[in-house]
C-alpha positions in Angstrom: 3.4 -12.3 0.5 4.9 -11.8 3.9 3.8 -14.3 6.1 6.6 -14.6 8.7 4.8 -14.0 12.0 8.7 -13.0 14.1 9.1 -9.5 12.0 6.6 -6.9 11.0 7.0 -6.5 7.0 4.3 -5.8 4.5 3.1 -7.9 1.4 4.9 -6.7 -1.6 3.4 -6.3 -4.7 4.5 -7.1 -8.2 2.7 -6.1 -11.7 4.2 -7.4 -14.8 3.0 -5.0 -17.9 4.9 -3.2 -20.1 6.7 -1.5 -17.1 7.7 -3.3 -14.0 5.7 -2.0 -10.8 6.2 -3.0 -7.3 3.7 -2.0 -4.9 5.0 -1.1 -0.9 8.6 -2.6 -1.0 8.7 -3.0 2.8 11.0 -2.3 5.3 15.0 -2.0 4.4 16.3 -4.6 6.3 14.1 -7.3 5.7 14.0 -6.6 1.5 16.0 -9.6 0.4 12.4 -11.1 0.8 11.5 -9.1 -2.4 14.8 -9.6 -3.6 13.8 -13.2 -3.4 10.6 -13.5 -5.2 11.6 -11.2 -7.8 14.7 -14.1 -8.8 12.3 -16.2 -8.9 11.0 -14.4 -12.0 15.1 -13.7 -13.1 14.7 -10.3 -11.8 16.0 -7.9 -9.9 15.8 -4.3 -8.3 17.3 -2.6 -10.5 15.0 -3.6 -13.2 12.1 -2.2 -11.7 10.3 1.1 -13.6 8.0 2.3 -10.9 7.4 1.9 -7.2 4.4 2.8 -5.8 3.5 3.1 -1.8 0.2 3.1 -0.3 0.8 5.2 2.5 4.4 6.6 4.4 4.7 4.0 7.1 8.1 2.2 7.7 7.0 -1.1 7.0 5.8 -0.6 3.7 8.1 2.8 2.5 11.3 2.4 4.1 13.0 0.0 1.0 12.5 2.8 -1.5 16.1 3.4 -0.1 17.4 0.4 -2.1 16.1 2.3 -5.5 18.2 5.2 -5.0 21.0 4.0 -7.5 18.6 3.1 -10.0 16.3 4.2 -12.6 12.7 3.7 -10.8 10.2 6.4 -10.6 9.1 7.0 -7.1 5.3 7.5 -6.3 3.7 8.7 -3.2 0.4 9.6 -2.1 0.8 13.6 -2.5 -1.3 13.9 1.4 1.5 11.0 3.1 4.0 13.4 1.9 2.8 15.9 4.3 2.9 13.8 6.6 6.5 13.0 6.1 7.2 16.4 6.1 5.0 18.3 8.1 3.0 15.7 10.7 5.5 13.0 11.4 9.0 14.3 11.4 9.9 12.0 13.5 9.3 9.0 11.4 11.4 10.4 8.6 14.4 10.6 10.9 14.1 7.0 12.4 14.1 5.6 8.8 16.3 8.2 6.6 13.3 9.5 4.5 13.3 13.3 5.5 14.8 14.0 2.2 13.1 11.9 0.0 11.2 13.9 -3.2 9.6 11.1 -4.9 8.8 11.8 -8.5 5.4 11.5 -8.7 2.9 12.7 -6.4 -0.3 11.1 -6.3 -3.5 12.3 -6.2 -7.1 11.0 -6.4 -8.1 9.9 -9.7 -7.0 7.4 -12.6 -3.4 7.3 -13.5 -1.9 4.7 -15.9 1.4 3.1 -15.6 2.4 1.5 -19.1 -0.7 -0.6 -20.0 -2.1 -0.8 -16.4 -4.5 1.4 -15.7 -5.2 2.3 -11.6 -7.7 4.5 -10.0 -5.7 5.7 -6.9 -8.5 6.2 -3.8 -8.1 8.3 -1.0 -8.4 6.3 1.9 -7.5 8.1 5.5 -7.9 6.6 8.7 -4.7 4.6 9.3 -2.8 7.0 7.8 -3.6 10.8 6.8 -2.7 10.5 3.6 -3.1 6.6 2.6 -4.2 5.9 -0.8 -6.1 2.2 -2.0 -5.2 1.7 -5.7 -8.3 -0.1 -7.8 -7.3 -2.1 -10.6 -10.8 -1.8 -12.5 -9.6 -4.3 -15.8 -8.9 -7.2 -13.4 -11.0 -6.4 -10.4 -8.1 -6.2 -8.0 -7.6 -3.9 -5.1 -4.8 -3.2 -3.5 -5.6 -1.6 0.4 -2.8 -1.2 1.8 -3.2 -0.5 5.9 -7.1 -0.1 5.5 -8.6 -3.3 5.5 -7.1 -6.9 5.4 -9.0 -10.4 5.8 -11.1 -10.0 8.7 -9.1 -7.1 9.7 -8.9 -3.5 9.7 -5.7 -1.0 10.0 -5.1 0.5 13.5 -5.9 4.4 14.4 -3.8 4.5 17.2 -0.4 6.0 15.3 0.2 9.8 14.6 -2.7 11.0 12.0 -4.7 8.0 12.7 -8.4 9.0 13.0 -11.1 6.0 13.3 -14.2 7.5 12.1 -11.8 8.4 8.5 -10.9 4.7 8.6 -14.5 3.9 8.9 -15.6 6.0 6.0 -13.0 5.0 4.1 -13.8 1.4 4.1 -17.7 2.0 3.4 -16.2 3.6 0.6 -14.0 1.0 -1.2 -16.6 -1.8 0.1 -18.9 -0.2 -3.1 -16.0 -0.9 -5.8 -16.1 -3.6 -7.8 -13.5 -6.6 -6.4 -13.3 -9.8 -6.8 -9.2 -9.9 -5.5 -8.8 -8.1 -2.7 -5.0 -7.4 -1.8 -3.8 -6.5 1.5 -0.9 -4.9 2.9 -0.5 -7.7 5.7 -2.1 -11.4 5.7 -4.0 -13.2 3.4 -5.6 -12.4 -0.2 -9.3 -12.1 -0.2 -10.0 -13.7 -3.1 -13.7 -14.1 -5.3 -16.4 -11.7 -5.4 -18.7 -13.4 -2.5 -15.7 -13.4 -0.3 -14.5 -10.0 -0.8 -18.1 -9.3 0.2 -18.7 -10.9 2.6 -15.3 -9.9 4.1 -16.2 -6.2 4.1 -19.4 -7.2 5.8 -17.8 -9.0 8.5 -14.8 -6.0 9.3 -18.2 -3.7 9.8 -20.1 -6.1 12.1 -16.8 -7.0 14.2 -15.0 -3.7 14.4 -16.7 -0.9 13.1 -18.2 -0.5 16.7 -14.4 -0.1 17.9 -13.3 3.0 16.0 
């Protein structure tokens, strides 16, 4: 969890199944954070099999730069590609990324990673191209820039669009969570709350996008 308020980095991820999965390693500069937590568990980078990223902004893609020299799988969001590519050029050449080619390209559906089995979501609004990933076996989901506790993602960055964010997050509201994980801030955690967090974001801000 990221919770130094002085720099804007995303909450990182880590799965421990049969291969090792990080989820949005954050931003370059500020990765000896992840670095950190993952020698807490006598780990390190380079023993990492696969990272995953919700959606191509710099605060959550920009570390895949530190797997370059190692054996990690990258995956991306197959519609946040395009928007490296095509939408965002710009982006790619503030944080070195123009040239990435990930190895796997997501799309919507179920996808397994060793014995963890996802349903990746497409989710636009804050992002073209942003993807939730649903962890049906333990009830967890990941969301990325969508929706936080008590909060929602902001539209106001190339490709956002706030009536996609809206529908996006009526959509993942109907899944079945009881830990809700977000890319910034606190975990939503039990069933009631993840409710009733969901219920609060559309009472306090769907009337804003």
């Amino acid at each position: 969890m990221w919770l130094d308020p002085t720099a804007n980095n995303c909450n990182t991820y880590f799965i421990n199944g049969t291969k090792r999965i990080l989820v949005d390693p954050g931003h370059y500069s500020l990765f000896s954070h992840v670095q950190e937590g993952l020698s807490r568990l006598s780990l390190s980078a380079e023993e990492i099999d696969i990272v995953v990223i919700t959606h191509a902004h710099p605060d959550h893609i920009e570390a895949v730069k530190v797997f370059e020299e190692t054996d990690a799988l990258i995956a991306v969001p197959a519609a946040e590609m395009h928007f490296i590519k095509r939408v965002a050029r710009y982006h790619g050449d503030a944080f070195g990324l123009l040239d990435l080619e990930p190895d796997i390209l997501l799309q919507e559906g179920a996808f397994q990673i060793g014995n963890v089995n996802f349903q990746a979501i497409q989710t636009p609004g804050h992002s073209p191209g942003s993807i939730c990933l649903h962890w049906p076996d333990k009830k967890v989901l990941i969301t990325g820039d969508v929706v936080f506790n008590q909060g929602i993602g902001r539209t106001d960055l190339p490709g956002g669009d706030g009536h996609k964010l809206k529908e996006s997050i009526k959509r993942i509201s109907q899944l079945d969570v009881e830990v809700l994980l977000p890319g910034h801030g606190e975990i939503v955690s039990g069933r009631d709350a993840v409710k009733a967090n969901f219920e609060n974001i559309e009472k306090m801000w769907f009337s804003y996008i």
